[in-house]
LOKE-230766 format. One record per residue (C-alpha): residue number from 1; residue in three letters; x, y, z. Coordinates in steps of 0.25 Angstrom, whole numbers, padded with zeros to 4 digits. Layout:
// residues N
+------+------+-------+-------+-------+
: resi : resn :    px :    py :    pz :
+------+------+-------+-------+-------+
:  NUM :  ALA :     X :     Y :     Z :
...
+------+------+-------+-------+-------+
//
This chain:
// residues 227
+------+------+-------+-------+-------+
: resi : resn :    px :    py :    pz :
+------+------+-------+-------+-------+
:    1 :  UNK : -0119 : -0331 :  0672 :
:    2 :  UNK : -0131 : -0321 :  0671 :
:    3 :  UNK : -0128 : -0307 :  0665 :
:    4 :  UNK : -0131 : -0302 :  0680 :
:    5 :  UNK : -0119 : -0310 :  0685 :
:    6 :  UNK : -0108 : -0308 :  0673 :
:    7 :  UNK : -0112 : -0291 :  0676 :
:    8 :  UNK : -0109 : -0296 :  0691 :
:    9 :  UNK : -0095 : -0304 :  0689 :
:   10 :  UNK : -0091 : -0292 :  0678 :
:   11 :  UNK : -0093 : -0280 :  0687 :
:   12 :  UNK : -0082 : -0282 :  0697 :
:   13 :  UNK : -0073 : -0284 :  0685 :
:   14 :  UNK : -0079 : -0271 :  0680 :
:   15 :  UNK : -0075 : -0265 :  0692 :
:   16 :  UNK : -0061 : -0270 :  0692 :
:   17 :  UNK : -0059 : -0263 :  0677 :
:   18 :  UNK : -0065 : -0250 :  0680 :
:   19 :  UNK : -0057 : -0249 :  0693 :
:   20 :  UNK : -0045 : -0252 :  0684 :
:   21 :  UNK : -0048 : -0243 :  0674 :
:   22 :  UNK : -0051 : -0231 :  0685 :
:   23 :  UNK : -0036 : -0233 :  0693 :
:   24 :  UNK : -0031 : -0230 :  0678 :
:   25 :  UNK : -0038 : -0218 :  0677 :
:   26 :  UNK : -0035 : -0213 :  0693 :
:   27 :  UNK : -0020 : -0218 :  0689 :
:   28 :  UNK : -0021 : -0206 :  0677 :
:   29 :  UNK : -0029 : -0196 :  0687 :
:   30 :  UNK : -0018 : -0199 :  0700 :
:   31 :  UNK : -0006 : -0196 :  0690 :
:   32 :  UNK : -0012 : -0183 :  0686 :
:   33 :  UNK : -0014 : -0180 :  0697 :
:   34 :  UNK :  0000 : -0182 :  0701 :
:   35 :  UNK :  0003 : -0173 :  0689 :
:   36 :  UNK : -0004 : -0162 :  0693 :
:   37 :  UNK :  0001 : -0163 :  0708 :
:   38 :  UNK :  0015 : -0162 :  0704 :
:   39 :  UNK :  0014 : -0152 :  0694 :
:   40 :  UNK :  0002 : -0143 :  0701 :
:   41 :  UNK : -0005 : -0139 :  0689 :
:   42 :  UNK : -0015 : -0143 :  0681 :
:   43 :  UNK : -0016 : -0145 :  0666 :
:   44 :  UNK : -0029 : -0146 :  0658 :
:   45 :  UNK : -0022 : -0158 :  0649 :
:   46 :  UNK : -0021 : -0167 :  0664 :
:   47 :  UNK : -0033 : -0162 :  0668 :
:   48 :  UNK : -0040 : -0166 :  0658 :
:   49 :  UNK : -0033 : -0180 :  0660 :
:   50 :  UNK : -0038 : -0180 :  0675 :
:   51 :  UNK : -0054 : -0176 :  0668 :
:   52 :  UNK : -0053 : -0188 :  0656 :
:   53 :  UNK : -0047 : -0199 :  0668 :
:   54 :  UNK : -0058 : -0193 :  0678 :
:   55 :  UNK : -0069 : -0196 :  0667 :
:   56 :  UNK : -0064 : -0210 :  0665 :
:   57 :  UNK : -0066 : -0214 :  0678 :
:   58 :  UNK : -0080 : -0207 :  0679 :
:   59 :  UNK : -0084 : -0214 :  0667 :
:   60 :  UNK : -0079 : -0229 :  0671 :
:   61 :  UNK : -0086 : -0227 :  0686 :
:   62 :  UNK : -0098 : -0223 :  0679 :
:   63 :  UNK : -0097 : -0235 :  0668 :
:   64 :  UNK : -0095 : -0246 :  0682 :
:   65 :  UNK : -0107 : -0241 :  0689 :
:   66 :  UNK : -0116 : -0242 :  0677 :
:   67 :  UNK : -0110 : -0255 :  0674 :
:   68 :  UNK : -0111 : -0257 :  0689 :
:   69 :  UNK : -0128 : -0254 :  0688 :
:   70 :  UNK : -0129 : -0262 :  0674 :
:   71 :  UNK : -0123 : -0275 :  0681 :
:   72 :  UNK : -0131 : -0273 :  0695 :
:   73 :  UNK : -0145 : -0270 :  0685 :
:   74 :  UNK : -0145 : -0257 :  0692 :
:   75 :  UNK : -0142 : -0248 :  0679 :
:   76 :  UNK : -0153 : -0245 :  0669 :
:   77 :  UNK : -0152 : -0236 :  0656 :
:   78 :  UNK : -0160 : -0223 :  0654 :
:   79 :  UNK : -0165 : -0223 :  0640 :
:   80 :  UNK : -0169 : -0211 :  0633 :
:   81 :  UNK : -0169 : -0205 :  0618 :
:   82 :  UNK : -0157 : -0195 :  0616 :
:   83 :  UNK : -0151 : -0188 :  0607 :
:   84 :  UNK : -0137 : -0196 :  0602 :
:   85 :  UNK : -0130 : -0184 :  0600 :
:   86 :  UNK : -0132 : -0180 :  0615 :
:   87 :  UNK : -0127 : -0192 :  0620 :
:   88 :  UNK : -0114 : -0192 :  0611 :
:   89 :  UNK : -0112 : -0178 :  0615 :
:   90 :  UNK : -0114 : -0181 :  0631 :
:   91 :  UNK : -0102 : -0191 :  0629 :
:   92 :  UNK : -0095 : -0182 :  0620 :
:   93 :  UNK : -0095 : -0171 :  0632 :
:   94 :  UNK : -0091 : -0182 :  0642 :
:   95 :  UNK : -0078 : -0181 :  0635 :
:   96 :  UNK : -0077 : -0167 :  0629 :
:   97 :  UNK : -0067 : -0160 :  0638 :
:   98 :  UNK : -0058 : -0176 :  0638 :
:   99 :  UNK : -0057 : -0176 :  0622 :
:  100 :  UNK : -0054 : -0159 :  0624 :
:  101 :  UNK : -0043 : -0165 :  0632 :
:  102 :  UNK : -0037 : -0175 :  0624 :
:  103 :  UNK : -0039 : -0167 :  0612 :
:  104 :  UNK : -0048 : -0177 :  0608 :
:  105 :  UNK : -0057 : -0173 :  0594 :
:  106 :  UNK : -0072 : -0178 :  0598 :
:  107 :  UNK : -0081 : -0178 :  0586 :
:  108 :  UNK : -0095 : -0180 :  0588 :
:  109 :  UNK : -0106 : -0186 :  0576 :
:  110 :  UNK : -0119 : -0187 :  0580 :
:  111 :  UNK : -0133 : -0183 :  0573 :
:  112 :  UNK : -0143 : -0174 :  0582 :
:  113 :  UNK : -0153 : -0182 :  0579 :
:  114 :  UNK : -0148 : -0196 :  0582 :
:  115 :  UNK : -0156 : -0202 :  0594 :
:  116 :  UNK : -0152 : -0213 :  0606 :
:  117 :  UNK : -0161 : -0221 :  0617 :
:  118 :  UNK : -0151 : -0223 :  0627 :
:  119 :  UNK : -0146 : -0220 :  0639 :
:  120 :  UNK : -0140 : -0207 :  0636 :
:  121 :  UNK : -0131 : -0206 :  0651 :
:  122 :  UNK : -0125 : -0219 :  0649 :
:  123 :  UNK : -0122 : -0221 :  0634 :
:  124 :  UNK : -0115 : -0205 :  0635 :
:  125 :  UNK : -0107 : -0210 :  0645 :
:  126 :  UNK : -0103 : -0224 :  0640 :
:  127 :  UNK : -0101 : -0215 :  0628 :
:  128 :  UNK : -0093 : -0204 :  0636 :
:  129 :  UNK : -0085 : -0216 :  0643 :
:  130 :  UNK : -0080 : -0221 :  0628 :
:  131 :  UNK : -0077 : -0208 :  0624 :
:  132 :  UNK : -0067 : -0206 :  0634 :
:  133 :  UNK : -0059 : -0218 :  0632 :
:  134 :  UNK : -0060 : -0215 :  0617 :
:  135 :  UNK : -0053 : -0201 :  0620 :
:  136 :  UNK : -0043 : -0208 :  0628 :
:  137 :  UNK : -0039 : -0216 :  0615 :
:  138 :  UNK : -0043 : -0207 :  0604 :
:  139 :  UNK : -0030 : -0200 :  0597 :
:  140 :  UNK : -0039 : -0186 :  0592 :
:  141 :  UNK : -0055 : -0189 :  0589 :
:  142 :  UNK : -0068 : -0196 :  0595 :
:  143 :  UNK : -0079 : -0197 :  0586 :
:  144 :  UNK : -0092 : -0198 :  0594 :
:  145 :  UNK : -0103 : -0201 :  0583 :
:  146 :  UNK : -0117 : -0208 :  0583 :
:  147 :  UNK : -0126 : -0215 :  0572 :
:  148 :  UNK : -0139 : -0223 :  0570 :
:  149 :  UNK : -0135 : -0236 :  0568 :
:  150 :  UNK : -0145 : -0247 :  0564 :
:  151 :  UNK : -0154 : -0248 :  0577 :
:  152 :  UNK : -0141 : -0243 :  0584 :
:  153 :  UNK : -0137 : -0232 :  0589 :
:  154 :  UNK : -0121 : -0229 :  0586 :
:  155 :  UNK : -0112 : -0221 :  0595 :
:  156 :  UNK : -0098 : -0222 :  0590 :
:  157 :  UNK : -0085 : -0217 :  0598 :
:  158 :  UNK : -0073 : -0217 :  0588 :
:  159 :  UNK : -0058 : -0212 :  0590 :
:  160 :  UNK : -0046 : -0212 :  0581 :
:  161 :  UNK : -0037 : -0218 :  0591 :
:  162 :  UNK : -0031 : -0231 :  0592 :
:  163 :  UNK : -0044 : -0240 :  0593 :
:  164 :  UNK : -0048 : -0252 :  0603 :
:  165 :  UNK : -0039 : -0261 :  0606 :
:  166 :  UNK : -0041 : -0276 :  0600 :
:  167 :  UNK : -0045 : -0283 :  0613 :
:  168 :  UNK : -0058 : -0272 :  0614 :
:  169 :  UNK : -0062 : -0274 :  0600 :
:  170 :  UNK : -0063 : -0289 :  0603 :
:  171 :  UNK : -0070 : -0287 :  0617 :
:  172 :  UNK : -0086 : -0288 :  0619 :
:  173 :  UNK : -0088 : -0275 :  0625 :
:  174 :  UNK : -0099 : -0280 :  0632 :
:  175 :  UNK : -0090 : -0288 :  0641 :
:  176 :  UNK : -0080 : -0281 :  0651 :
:  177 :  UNK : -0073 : -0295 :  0651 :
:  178 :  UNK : -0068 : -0290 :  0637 :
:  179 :  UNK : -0064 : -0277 :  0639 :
:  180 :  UNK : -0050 : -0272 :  0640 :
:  181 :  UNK : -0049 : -0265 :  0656 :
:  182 :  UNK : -0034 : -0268 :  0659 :
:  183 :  UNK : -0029 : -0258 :  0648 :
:  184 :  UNK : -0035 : -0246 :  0654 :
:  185 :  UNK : -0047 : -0246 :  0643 :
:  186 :  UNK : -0060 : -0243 :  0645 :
:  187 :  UNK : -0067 : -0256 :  0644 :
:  188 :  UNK : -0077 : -0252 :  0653 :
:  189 :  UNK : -0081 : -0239 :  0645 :
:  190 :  UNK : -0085 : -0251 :  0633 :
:  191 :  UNK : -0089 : -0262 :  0642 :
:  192 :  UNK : -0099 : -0250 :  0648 :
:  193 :  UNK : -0104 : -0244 :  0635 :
:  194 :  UNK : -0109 : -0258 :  0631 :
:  195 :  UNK : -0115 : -0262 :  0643 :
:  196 :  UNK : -0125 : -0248 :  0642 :
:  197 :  UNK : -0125 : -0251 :  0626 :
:  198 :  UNK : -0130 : -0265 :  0629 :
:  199 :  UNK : -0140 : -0258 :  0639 :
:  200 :  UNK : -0146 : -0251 :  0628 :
:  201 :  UNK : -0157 : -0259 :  0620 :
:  202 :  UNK : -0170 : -0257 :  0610 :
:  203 :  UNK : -0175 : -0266 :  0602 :
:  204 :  UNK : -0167 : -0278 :  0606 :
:  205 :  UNK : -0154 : -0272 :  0602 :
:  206 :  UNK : -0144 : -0266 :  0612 :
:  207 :  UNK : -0133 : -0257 :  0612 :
:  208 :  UNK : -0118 : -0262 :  0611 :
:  209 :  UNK : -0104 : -0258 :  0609 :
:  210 :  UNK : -0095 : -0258 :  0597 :
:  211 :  UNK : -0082 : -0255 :  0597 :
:  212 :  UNK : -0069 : -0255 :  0585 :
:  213 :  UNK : -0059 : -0247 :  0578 :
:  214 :  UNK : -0067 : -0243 :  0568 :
:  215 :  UNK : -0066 : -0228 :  0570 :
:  216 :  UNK : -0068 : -0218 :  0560 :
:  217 :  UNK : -0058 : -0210 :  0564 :
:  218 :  UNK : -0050 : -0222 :  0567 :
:  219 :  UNK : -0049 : -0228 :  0583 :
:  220 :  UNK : -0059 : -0233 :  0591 :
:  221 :  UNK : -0073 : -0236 :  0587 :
:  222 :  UNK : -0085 : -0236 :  0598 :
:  223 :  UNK : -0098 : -0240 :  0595 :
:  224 :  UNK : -0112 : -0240 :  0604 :
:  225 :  UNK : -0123 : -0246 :  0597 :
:  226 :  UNK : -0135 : -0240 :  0604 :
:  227 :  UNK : -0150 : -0248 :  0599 :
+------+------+-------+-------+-------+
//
């Protein structure tokens, strides 16, 4: 079977995940909902609930369509030379006001001077889009940091919660097959980030994925390898 027609066969059970994983977050939004109607007034903490599921689904709708684009050869990247700490910072203001919320610590580690050729829109948003499920599973701190790496390019999102569970260390992140969906996690926010990694070549090499629970303040380890 081509590449082409695995995309083909794979969208529709993309579709089924993302559909899944949208009804829990409408589930979350209906019960507030509720909560406000029967107590008719509003509180910044459930508010802010109502904002972090409202992002969620604007972020997993935005992952499907790209997805959508790269499976249909309708999508292409727009390269261009930024500035590394731009880009973390664009994903780190995505989620500002969230980890204000959930009195989240978010520490950022980047030189001025580091550089990237990438697609600065879509890698802040993949980047956004892991940030948001790390705030959901963090217990105080995010550390956003970047480094050269080799020929690579490292962005790493650590958290001191309780780390991946077995099952989405051993999975190929390239291969929504793999990924977790029925638990609620966001396997499409991975399976997404490494399909724009892998878009992203120079040289013969190509960007990837890692992930583990190697974390230096003790959960979750996320890598992206940028060439």
């Amino acid at each position: 079977m081509s590449g082409r027609l695995e995309r083909d066969a794979l969208f529709p059970t993309l579709l089924a995940f993302t559909v899944h994983d949208i009804k829990n977050s409408l589930g979350t939004l209906l019960e507030l909902i509720r909560q406000f109607s029967a107590k008719r007034q509003t509180e910044a903490g459930d508010l802010g609930l109502l904002e972090f599921e409202a992002v969620r689904i604007n972020h997993s709708l935005m992952q499907l369509l790209v997805l959508y684009k790269v499976g249909a050869h309708k999508f292409s990247l727009d390269i261009d030379q930024c500035a590394v700490l731009d880009l973390l910072q664009e994903a780190v203001d995505q989620q500002a006001r969230l980890s204000t919320l959930h009195e989240v610590e978010l520490r950022l580690d980047c030189t001025d001077e580091l550089q990237a050729y990438c697609d600065f829109d879509n890698i802040a948003n993949a980047l956004a889009a892991v940030l948001n499920n790390a705030l959901r599973y963090t217990r105080h701190t995010v550390l956003v940091s970047a480094e050269q790496d080799g020929d690579y390019l490292q962005i790493a999102i650590e958290d001191d919660g309780a780390g991946y569970p077995p099952h989405f260390l051993q999975a190929d992140l390239t291969n929504a097959a793999e990924l977790d969906w029925v638990n609620g996690n966001t396997g499409l926010g991975l399976y997404f980030v490494s399909v724009i990694a892998g878009l992203h070549k120079n040289a013969g090499r190509c960007g990837y994925v890692k992930i583990d629970n190697a974390s230096r303040l003790g959960g979750a380890r996320f890598r992206l390898f940028l060439p």
